[in-house]
N, C-alpha and C positions, 0 to 999 in steps of 0.2 A: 202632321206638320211638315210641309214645304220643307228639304234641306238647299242650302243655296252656298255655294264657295265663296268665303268670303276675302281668302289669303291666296297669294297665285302661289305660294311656297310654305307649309310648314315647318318651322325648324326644327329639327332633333337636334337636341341636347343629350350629351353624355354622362352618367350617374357619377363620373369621377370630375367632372366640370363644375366648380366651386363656384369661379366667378358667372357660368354660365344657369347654371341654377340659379345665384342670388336674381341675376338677370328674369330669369320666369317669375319667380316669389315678385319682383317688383313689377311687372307686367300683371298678374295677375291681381296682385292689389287694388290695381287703376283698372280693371273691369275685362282684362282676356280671357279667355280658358286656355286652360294647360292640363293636357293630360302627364299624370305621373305614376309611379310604380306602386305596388306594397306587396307584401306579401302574400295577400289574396289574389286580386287582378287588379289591372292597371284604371288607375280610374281619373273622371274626364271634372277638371275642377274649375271652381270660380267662388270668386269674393262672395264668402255667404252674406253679408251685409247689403249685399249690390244687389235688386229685382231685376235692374237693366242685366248686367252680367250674368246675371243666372240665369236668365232669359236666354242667353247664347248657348246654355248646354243642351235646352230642350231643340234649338232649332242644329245643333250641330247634330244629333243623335237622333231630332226625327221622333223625340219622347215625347207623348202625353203629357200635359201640365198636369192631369191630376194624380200623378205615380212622382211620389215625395223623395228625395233627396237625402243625402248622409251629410251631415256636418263631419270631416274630420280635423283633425287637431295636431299640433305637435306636440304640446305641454296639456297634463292634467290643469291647468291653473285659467285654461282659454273656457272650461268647461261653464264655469258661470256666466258668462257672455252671451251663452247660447240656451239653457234652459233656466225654469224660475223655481223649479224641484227638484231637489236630489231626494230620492226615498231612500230607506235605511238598506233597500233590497240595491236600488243600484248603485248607493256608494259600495255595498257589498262586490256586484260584480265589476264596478271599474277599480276596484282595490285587489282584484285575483285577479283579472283578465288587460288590462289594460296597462302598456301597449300589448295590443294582439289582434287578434285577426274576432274580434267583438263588436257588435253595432247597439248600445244599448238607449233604446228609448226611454226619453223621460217629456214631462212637459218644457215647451219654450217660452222662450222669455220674449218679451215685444223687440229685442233685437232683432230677431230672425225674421226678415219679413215670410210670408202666405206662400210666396211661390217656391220658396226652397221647400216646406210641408205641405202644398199642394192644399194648401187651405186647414188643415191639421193646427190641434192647438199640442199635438205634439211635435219632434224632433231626436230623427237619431243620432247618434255621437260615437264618435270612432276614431282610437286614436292607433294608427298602424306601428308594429314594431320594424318595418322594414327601413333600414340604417339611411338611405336618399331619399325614401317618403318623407323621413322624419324632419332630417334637413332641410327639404325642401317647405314643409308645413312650419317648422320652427321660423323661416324664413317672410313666409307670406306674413305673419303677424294679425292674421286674420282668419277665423275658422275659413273652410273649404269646402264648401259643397260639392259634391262629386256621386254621381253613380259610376258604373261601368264604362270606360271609352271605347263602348262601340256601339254601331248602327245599330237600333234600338229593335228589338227581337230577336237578334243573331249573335253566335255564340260569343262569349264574355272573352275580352284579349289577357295574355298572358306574358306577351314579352311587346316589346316597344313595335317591332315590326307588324303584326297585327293592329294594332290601333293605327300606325300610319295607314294600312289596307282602307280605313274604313274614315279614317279624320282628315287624311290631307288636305292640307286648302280650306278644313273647317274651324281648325282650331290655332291657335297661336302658338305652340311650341309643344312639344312630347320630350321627355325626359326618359331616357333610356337606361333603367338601372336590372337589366339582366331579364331570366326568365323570374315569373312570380312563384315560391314557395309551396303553398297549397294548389293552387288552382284552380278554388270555388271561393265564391264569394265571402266576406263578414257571415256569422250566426248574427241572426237580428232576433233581440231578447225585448220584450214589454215589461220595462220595470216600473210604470205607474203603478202601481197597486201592490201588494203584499206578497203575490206566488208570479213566481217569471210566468213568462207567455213566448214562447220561441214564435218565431213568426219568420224567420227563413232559417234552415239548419245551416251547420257549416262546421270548421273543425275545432269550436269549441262545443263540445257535445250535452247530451241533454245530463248526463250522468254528470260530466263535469257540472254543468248549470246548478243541479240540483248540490252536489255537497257545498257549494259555496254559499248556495239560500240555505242548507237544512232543511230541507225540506222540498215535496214533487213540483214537477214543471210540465205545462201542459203545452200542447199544441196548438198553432190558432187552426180552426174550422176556416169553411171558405169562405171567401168573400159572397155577401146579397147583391141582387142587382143594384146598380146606381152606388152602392158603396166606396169610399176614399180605401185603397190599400195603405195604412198605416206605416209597411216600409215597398221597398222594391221588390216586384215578384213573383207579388201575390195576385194582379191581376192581368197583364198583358202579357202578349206571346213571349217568352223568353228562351234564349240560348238552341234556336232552332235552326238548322244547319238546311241549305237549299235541297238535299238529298234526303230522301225517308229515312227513319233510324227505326229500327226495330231492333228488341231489348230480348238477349238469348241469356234462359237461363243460367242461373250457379246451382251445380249440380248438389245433388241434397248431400246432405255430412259433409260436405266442404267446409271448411274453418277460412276464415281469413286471417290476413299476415297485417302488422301495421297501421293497426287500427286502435294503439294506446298515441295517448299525447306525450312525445317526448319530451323531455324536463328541458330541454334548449326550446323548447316548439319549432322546431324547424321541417320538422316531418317523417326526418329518417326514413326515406325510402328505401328500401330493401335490395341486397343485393343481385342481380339481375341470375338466375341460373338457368340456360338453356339446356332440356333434356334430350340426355346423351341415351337412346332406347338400348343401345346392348348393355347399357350399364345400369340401367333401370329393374328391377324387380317386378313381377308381375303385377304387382295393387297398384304400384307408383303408376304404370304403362297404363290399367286401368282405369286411374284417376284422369291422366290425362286424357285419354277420350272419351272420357262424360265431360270434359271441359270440351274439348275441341269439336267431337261430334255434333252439334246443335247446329254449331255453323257450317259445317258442310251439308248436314240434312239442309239445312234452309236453303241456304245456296243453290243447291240442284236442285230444288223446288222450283227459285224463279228463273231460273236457267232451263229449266224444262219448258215452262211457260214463256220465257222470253228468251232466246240463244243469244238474243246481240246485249241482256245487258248487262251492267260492270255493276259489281257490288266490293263495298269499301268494310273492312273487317277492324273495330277498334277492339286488342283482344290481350291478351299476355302473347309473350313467348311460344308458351306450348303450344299454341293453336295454331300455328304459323307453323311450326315443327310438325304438325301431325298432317297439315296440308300437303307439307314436301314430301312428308314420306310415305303417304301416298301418291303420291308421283303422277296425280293426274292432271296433265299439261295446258287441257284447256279451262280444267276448273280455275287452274295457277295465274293462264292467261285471263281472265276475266274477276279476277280478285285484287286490290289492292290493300296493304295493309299498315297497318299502325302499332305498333307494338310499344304495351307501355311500361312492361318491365314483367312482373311475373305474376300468372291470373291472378291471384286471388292478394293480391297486395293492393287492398285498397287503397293508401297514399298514392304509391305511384297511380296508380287509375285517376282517380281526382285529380293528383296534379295536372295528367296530360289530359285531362277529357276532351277540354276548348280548342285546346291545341289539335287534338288527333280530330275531332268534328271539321275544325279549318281546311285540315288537309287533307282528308278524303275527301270535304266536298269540292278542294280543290284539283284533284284527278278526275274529275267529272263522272263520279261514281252517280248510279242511282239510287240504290240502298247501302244503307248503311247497317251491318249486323254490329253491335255493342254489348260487350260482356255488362250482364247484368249481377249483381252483390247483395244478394239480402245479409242481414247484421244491422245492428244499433251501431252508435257513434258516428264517425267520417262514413260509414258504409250509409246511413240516412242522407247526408247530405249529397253524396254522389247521386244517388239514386232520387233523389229531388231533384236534378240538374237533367240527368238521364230523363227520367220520365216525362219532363216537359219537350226536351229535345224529339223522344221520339212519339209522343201526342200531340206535339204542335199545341199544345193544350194556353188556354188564357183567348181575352180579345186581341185580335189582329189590330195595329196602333194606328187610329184615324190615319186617313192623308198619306202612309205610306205608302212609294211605287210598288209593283208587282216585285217580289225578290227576283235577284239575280243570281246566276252562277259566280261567284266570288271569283277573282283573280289575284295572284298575289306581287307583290310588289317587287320591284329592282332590285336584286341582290350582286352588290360590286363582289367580284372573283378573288378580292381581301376578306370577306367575310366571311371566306370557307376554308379551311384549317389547308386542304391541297384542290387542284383541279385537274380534269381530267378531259380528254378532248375525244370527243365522237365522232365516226362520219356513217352515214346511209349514202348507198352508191344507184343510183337509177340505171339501168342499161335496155338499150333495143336495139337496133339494127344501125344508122347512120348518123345518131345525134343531132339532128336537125329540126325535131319536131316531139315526138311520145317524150322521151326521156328527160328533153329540157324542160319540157312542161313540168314535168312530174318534180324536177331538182324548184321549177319556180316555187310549185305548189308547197312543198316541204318547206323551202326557205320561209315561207312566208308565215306556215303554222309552228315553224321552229321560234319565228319572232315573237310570235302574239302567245306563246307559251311560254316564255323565258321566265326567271333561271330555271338551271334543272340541278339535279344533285342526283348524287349512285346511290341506288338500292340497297346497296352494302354500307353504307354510309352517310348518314343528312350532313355530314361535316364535309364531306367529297362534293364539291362542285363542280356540272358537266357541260363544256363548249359543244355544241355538237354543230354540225353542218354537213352539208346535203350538196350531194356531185354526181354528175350522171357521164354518160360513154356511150361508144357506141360498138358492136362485137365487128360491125363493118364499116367503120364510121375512116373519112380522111381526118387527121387533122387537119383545123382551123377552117372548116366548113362554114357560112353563115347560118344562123338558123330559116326555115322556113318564114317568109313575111307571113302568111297567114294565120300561123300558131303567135306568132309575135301580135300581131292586133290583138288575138283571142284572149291569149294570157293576160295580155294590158287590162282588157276589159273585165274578164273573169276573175282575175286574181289584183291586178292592182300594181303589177313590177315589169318592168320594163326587161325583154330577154334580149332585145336587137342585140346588145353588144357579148355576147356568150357565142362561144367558139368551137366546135366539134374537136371530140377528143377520144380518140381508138381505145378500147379498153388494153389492160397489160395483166401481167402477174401483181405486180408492184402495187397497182392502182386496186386488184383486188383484194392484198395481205391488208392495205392500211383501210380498209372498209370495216367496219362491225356487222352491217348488215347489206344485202343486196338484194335486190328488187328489181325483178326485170317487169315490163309492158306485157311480155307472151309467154307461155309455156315453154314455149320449142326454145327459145332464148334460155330460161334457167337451167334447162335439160344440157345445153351444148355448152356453157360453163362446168355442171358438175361432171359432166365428161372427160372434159377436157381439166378441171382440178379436183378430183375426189376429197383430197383430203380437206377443201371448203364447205364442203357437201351440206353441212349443219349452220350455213349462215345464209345461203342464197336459196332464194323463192322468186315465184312468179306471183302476181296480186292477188291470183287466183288461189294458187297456194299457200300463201300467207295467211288469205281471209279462212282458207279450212285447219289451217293447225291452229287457230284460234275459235273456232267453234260457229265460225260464221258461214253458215251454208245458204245458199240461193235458190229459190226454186220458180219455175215459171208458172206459167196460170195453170197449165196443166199439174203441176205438182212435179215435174220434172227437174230434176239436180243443172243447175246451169254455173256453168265460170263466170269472171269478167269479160268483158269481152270488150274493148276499147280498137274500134275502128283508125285504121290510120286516113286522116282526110285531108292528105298531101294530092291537090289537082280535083277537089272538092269546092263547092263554092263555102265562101265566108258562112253559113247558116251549121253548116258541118265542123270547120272549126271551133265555133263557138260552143255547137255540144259536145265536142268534146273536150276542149277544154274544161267546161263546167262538169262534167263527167268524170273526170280525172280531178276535179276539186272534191266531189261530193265524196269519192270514192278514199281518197287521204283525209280526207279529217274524220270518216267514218275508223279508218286503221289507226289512225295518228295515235290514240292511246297502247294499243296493243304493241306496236312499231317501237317507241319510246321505250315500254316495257321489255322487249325483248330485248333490249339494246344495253338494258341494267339501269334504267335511267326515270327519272321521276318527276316532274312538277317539282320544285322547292316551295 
């Protein structure tokens, strides 16, 4: 299904916004969708009475009309509205489970029109314990149809930012009440008949299920061809991130942590402990590298096969610790990672799964290595979210364009607890030509990458910007006219009004990183400053402490080699300009990394 903008602005809404919520509840009643919060993930709603209005979620998401819908609810009391059976099994589970993070089917009533059930004479029901869901569903006065707010095949949102990534401009307002609690979706239970039927796991588990019926709970089998999926899930590509995931075992005797349901349900995620090795004991040390091992065994697998490409690690703690301490610089340079609290703590994993999938694929990793969790309870439902993620597994949803590499959205420099400012410094010989190109070219992938945030920190937000010099430069030089057309054309920014500027001491303390056009250039800075020695490269040497080696047709080891085409015709400007673009956006991740700095 065609998606099409139909708002030139989305508004966010804030979870503590009383009169701005009642404001979505009444929009929504009259036919908008609104994406809102809960506990599980944020989900994309409309007037379950309204065919037109519900009609809007399928084209905002790009969804299948035959993959059915959740009615959720604020009050137990809205329940008869929407189905025309309560069996004794699910007054059973809406009397233990509800509010909570539960989807339980039962038969509809002729209220609910066909396209909320995708032609089903059943419907699910859900009513969230989450405190602004609640409000906000108390408010509409009308159940809510909602799946997931996001672009339909791609990973499920977990706080208000991510759905804006994927809704803007689709949907009439997003209500922002924090990050979501679990981080996988409702358990979806089939209570028409006698013995529950789970038909998606989640973090009310099958154990839970069963002592509430007295009795076992089965699994649904898979979908036949041509068959309606009963709830969401079950039959299209889901939670599948633009980057391959492949799923690295849990090492055998590992126990997992956080895998009862706390009497609050809130999740009790586990206290984060990074391992300190001298203070570790040999089984503890052990343990941790049958955790951490797999990923690096894989890693230099396809790093053997492939040298230039980047692999994204969704993993605990320890994994990340065992990478550092191995101390191998180019493995480190070609890794990016996610860390979601500590391996074997299944909550935290689920909580962040959606989240860490977003943001690896938002480094522009290729592979993605994801700690995998055998166990019952939340360790099932994770590993139902995993497994589609990294099988791609389900039909691919009619009409959908090719995926994209995700981009993430605007983040104002209020939004991060402190900020912190960056510079990369370009240097070659007179500032007229190589070097400004190089500051354009940055400026311009520093743009279309924004925000960033420190490595050490997602709460640290990082200004960075890009200036170049010259080791023989006059000040206030013009630049070259003919790198000035090249750049315009090649890159898009206009250099005419930029200035030649001599390199100093000064201009190289306030640098992070330096990057000169030639060898001989790097060489006569570290010369002349030793004690900089471990920030400045030449491109050549940048791209080999990164693991990126060149070779000619002969098999030959070659540098960059970027021609200066000062008294060259226009034909020579222009490849090199283009030259000096291809060559930065191939560094731009590693460059950023080195710098401590990351995609937000």
């Amino acid at each position: 299904m065609e998606r099409e903008k139909i708002y030139k602005e989305t508004k966010l809404v804030k979870g503590e916004d009383k009169a701005g919520i009642s404001e979505c509840a009444k929009h929504l009643a009259e036919g908008e969708v609104v994406a809102f919060p809960t506990e599980t993930v944020y989900g994309l709603g409309a007037n379950a009475f309204d065919p037109e209005a519900v009609g809007k979620i399928f084209k905002a998401k790009g969804r299948p009309s035959d993959n059915p819908l959740i009615c959720h609810i604020g009050d137990r009391s809205q329940i008869g509205d929407i189905v025309s059976e309560i069996t004794p099994l699910a007054q059973k589970l809406i009397d233990a489970f509800m509010p909570g993070p539960i989807t339980v089917i039962m038969k509809k009533s002729d209220k609910i029109p066909s396209e909320v059930t995708a032609g089903l004479d059943t419907v699910g029901v859900r009513m969230p314990s989450d405190p602004v869901a609640n409000e906000f569903l108390k408010a509409c006065k009308v159940p809510v149809a909602a799946p997931s707010a996001n672009l339909s095949g791609s990973p499920s949102p977990t706080n208000a930012r991510a759905v804006m990534e994927d809704m803007d401009g689709y949907v009439y307002a997003v209500i922002d009440g924090g990050d979501s609690v679990f981080g996988l979706e409702s358990t979806v239970v089939d209570a028409t008949g006698e013995k529950p039927v789970i038909l998606r796991p989640g973090a009310v588990t099958k154990a839970d299920i069963e002592d509430c019926a007295n009795g076992s709970a089965a699994f649904a089998g898979t979908l036949e061809a041509g068959q309606t999926p009963k709830a969401p899930g079950m039959k299209y590509r889901h939670y599948a991130p633009f980057a391959n995931v492949e799923i690295m075992d849990m090492p055998k005797g590992a126990v997992l942590v956080g895998d009862e349901n706390d009497e609050d349900g809130k999740g009790g995620l586990g206290e984060v402990k990074k391992p300190v090795f001298e203070e570790m004991s040999e089984d503890d040390r052990q343990a941790l590298v049958d955790i951490a091992s797999p990923f690096i065994h894989r890693e230099r697998e396809i790093l053997k096969a492939n040298p230039f490409a980047r692999i994204g690690v969704f993993a605990g703690v320890e994994v990340k610790a065992l990478y550092e301490k191995l101390g191998d610089k180019i493995l480190l340079m070609h890794t990016e990672f996610y860390e979601y609290g500590n391996a074997l703590d299944v909550r935290a994993a689920a909580h962040s799964l959606f989240e860490g999938l977003r943001h690896l694929d938002c480094q522009e990793v290729d592979t993605i290595l994801a700690q995998g969790l055998t166990g019952g309870g939340m360790a099932t439902a994770y590993m139902n979210r995993l497994g589609k993620a990294a099988g791609k597994k389900g039909e691919v949803v009619p009409g959908m364009p090719k995926p994209e590499r995700p981009s993430r959205s605007e983040l104002p420099l209020e939004a991060f607890k402190d900020t912190y400012t960056a510079q990369i410094l370009f240097v070659d010989d007179d500032n007229t030509c190589l070097s400004q190109a190089c500051e354009a070219v940055m400026t311009d992938l520093l743009e279309k990458n924004s925000p960033f945030d420190m490595l050490v920190s997602r709460s640290i937000g990082c200004e960075v910007y890009a200036e170049s010099a010259g080791i023989t430069a006059s000040d206030g030089a013009i630049p070259d006219p003919g790198i000035v057309k090249a750049v315009s054309e090649a890159v898009g920014r206009n250099i005419a009004h930029c200035r030649s500027k001599r390199t100093d001491p000064a201009l190289y303390d306030a640098s992070d990183l330096i990057i000169t056009v030639r060898d001989e250039h790097a060489f006569e800075i570290v010369r002349a400053f030793p004690q900089i020695k471990d920030k400045v490269f030449s491109l050549s040497s940048f791209a080999a402490s990164c693991g990126l080696v060149f070779k000619d047709a002969g098999g030959r080891l070659v540098s960059i080699s970027i021609p200066d085409p000062r008294g060259e015709n226009e034909a020579t400007f222009m490849h090199t300009a283009k030259a000096l673009k291809a060559w930065l956006e191939m560094l731009f991740p590693y460059i950023i990394k080195t710098m401590g700095i990351e995609r937000s």
